[in-house]
One Martini backbone bead per residue (centre of mass of N, CA, C, O) as a GRO file, in nm:
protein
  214
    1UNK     BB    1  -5.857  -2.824   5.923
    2UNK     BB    2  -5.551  -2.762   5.837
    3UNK     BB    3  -5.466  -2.920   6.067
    4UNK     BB    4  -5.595  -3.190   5.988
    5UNK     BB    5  -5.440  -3.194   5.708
    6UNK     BB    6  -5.136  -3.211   5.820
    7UNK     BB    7  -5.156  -3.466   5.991
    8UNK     BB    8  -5.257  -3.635   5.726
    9UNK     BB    9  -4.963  -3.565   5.590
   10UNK     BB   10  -4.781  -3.703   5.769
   11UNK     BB   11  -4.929  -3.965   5.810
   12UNK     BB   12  -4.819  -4.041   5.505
   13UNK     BB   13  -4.546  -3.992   5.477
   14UNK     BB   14  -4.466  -4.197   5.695
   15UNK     BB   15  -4.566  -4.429   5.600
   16UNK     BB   16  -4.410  -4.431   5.301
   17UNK     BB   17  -4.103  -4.413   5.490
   18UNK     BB   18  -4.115  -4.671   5.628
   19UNK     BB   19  -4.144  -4.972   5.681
   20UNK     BB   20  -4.075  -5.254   5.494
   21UNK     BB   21  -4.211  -5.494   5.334
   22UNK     BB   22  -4.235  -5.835   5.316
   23UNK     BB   23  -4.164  -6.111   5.176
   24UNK     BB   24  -4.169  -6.433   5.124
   25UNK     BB   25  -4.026  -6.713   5.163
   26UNK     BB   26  -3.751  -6.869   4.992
   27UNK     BB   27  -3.648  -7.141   4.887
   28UNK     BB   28  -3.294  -7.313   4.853
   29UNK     BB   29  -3.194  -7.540   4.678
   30UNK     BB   30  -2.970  -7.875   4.690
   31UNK     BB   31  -3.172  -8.031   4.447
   32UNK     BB   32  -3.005  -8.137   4.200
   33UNK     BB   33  -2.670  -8.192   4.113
   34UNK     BB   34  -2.418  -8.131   3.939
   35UNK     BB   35  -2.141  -8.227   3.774
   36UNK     BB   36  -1.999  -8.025   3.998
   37UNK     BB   37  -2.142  -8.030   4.284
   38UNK     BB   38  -2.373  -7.816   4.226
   39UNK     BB   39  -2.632  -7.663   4.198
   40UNK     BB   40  -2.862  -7.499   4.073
   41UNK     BB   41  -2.715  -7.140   4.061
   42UNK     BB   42  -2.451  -7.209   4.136
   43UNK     BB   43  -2.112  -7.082   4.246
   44UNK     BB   44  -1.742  -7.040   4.300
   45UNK     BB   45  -1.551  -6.913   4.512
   46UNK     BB   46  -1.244  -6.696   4.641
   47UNK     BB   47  -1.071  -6.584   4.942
   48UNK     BB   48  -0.779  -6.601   4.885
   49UNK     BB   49  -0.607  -6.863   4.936
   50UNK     BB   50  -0.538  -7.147   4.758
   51UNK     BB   51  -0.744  -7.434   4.681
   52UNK     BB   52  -0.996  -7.479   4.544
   53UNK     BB   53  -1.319  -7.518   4.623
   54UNK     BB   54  -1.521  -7.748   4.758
   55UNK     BB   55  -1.853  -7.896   4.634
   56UNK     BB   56  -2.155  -8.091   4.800
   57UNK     BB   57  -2.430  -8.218   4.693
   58UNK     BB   58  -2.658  -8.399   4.967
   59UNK     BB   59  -2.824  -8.570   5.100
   60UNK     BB   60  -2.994  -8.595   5.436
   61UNK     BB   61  -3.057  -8.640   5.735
   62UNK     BB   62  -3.306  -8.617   5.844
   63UNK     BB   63  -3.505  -8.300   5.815
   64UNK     BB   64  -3.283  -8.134   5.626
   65UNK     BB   65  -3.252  -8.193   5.347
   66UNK     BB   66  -3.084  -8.107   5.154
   67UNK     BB   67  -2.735  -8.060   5.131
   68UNK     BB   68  -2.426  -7.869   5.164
   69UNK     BB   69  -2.040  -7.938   5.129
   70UNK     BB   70  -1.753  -7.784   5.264
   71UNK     BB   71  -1.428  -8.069   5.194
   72UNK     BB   72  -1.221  -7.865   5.203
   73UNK     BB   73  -0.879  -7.924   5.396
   74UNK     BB   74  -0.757  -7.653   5.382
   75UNK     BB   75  -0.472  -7.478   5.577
   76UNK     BB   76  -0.512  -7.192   5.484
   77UNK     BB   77  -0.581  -6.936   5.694
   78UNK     BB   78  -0.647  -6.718   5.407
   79UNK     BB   79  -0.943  -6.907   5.322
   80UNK     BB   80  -1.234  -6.835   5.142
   81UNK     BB   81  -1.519  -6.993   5.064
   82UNK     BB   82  -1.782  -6.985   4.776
   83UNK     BB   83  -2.147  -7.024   4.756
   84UNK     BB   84  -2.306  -6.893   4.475
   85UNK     BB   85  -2.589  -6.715   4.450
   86UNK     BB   86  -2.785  -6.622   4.137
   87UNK     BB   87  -3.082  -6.556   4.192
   88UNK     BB   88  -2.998  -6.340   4.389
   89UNK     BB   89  -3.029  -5.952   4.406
   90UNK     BB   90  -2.963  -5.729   4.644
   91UNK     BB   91  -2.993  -5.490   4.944
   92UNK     BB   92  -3.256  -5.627   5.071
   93UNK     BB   93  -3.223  -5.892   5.352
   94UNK     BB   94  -3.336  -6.200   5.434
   95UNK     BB   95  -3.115  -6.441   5.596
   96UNK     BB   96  -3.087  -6.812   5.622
   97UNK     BB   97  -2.891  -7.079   5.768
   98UNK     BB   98  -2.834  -7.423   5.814
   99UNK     BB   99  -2.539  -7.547   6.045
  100UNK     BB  100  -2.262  -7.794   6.022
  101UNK     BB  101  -1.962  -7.801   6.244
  102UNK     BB  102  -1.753  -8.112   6.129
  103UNK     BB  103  -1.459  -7.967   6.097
  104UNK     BB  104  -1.131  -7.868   6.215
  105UNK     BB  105  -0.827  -7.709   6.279
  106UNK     BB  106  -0.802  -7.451   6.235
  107UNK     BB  107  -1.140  -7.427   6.134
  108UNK     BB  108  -1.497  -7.434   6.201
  109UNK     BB  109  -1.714  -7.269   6.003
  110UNK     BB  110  -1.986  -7.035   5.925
  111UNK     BB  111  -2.126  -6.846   5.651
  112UNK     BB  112  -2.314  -6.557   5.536
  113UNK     BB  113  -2.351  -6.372   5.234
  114UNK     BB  114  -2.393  -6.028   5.130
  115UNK     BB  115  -2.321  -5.810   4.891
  116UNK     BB  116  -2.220  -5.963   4.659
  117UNK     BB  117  -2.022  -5.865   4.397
  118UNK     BB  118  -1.760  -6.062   4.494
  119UNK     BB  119  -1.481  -6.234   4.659
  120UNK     BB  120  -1.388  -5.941   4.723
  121UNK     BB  121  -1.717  -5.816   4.818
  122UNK     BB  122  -1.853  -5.774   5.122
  123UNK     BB  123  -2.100  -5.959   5.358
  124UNK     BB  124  -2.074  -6.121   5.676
  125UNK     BB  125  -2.153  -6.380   5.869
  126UNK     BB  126  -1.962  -6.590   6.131
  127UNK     BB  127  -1.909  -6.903   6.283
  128UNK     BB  128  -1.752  -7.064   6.572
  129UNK     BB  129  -1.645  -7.387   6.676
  130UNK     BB  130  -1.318  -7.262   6.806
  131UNK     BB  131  -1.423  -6.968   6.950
  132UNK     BB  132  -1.713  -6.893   7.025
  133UNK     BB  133  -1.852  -6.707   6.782
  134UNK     BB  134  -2.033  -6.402   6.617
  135UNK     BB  135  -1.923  -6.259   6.338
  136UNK     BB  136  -1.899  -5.960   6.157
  137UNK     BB  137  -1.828  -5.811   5.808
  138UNK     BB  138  -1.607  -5.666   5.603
  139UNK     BB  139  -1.511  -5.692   5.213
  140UNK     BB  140  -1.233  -5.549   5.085
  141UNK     BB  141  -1.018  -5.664   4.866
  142UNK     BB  142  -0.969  -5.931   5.038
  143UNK     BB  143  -1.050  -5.761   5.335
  144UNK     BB  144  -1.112  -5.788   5.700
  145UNK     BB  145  -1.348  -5.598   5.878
  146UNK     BB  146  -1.487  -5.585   6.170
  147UNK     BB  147  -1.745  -5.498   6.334
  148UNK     BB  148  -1.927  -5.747   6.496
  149UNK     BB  149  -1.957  -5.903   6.822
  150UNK     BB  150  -2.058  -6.236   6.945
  151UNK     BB  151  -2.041  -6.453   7.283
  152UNK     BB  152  -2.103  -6.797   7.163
  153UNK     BB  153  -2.216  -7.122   7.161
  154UNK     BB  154  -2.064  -7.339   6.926
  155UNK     BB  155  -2.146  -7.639   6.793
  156UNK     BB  156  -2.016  -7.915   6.731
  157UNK     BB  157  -2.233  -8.143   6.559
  158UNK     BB  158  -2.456  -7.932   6.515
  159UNK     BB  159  -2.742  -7.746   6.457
  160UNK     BB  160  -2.804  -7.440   6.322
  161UNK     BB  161  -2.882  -7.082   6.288
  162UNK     BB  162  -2.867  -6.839   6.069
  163UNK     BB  163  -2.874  -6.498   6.037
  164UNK     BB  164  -2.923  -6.202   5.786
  165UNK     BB  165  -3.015  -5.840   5.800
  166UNK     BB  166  -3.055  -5.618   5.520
  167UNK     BB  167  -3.080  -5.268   5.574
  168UNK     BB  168  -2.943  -5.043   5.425
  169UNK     BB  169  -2.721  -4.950   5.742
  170UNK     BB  170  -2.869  -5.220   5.877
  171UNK     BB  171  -2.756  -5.524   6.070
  172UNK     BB  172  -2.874  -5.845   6.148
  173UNK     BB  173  -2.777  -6.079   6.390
  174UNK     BB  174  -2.839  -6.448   6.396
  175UNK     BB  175  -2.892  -6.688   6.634
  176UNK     BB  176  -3.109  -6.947   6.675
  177UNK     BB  177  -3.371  -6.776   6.674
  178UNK     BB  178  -3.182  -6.486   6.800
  179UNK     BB  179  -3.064  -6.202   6.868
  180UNK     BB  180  -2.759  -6.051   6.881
  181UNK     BB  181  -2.697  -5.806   6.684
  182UNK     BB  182  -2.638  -5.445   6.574
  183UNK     BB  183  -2.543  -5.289   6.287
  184UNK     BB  184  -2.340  -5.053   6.101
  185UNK     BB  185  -2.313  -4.980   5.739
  186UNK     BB  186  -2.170  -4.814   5.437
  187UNK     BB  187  -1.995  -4.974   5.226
  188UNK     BB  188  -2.238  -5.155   5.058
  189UNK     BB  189  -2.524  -5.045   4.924
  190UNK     BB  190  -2.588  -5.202   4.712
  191UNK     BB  191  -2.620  -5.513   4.531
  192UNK     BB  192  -2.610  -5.829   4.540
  193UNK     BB  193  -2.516  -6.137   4.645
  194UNK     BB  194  -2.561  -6.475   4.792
  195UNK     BB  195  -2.349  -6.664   5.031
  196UNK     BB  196  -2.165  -6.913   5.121
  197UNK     BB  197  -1.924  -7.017   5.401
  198UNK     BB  198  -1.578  -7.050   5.482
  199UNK     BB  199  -1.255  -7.173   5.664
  200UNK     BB  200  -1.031  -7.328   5.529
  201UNK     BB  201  -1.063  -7.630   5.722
  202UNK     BB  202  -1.361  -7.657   5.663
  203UNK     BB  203  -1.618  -7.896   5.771
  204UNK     BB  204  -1.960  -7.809   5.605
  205UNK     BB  205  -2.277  -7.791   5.681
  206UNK     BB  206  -2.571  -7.709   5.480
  207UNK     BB  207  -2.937  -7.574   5.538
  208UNK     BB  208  -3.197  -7.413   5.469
  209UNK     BB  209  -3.186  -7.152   5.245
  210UNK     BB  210  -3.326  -6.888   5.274
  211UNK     BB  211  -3.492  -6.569   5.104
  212UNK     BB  212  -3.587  -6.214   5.184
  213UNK     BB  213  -3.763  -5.962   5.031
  214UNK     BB  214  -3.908  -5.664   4.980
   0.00000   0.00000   0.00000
C-alpha cells in the first residue's frame, strides 16, 4: 500500500509539472485601418536607423482576408520595421502568421517577434526570401544575435506561413506548417508583446496572424 501511494504521488506530480493545456487560436484582425494606416491594437516600432516604417492594413486577394503590408522601401541595411500587436503580453505563446514577400533589394524579409519588451529587446525568427534561410534572433539594446538558424527555399511572390512557439527557455520555428528546429535560450524569460518585423526595404505583405497561449 506504501508502495503505491508512492506511485500514485509521482504521478501526481508529474501531471502538476507536466507539459501545459494550450488555450484555442485567437485570429488578430488586420481591418479595420485607423486613420494611421494600422488596424486597431496595433502600433509602429523601429531597431536600428533610418526613417519611420510605413504600416498599411488593406483588403487582400483571394482568401487571405485583411492583411498589413509594411510599404517603406528605405535601404538603410540595419533598419528592422515593427508593427506591435498591443492586445497579447504573454511569456508562452504559440504564434503563426502568413506572409507574402514582395520586393527589395537590400533584403526581402518576414519576421514574428514574441517577448518584446520595446523596440529594442526581444526575440524574433524571419523568412529572407534573398538569403533562402530561416534564423531565429535574440536582439538586445537593438543588437542581434543568431541563435539558430536553417537553409530553406522561401519563394518571393507566395505566400508561406512562419511559426514561433516559445514555451520557457525552448523555442520552436516552423515554416509552412513543418517544424524546422528547435532553439533554447535564456535571455528573455518574461512577458512580452508580439509584432510584426521586416528590414531595411523589404517590401512585405502579412495575412492570417494567430495566436495561442497557454
Amino acid at each position: 500500500m506504501a508502495i503505491q501511494r508512492r506511485m500514485l504521488l509521482a504521478a501526481a506530480v508529474g501531471a502538476a509539472s507536466g507539459p501545459k493545456a494550450w488555450g484555442a487560436a485567437t485570429a488578430v484582425p488586420f481591418a479595420p485601418a485607423m486613420p494611421n494606416g494600422l488596424p486597431s491594437g496595433f502600433s509602429v516600432g523601429l531597431t536600428g536607423g533610418g526613417p519611420p516604417p510605413i504600416w498599411s492594413a488593406q483588403p487582400a486577394s483571394g482568401n487571405e482576408g485583411a492583411m498589413l503590408t509594411q510599404t517603406g522601401s528605405n535601404r538603410t541595411d540595419y533598419r528592422f520595421p515593427l508593427a506591435i500587436y498591443d492586445g497579447v503580453v504573454a511569456a508562452d505563446i504559440d504564434a503563426t502568421v502568413r506572409f507574402m514577400a514582395v520586393s527589395g533589394k537590400v533584403d526581402r524579409a518576414a519576421g514574428l517577434a514574441v517577448r518584446l519588451i520595446d523596440a529594442q529587446n526581444y526575440y524574433v525568427v524571419r523568412a529572407n526570401a534573398l538569403e533562402d534561410n530561416v534564423n531565429f534572433y535574440r536582439v538586445t539594446a537593438g543588437s542581434r544575435t543568431e541563435i539558430r538558424g536553417a537553409v530553406i527555399k522561401v519563394t518571393a511572390g507566395v505566400w508561406h506561413t512562419l511559426g514561433l512557439r516559445a514555451m520557457g527557455d525552448r523555442f520552436t520555428v516552423s515554416f509552412d506548417g513543418a517544424v524546422l528546429f528547435v532553439a533554447t535560450d535564456r535571455g528573455f524569460p518574461a512577458a512580452g508583446k508580439i509584432a510584426l518585423w521586416t528590414k531595411a526595404d523589404s517590401i512585405t505583405q502579412f495575412a492570417g496572424l494567430s495566436i495561442e497561449t497557454p
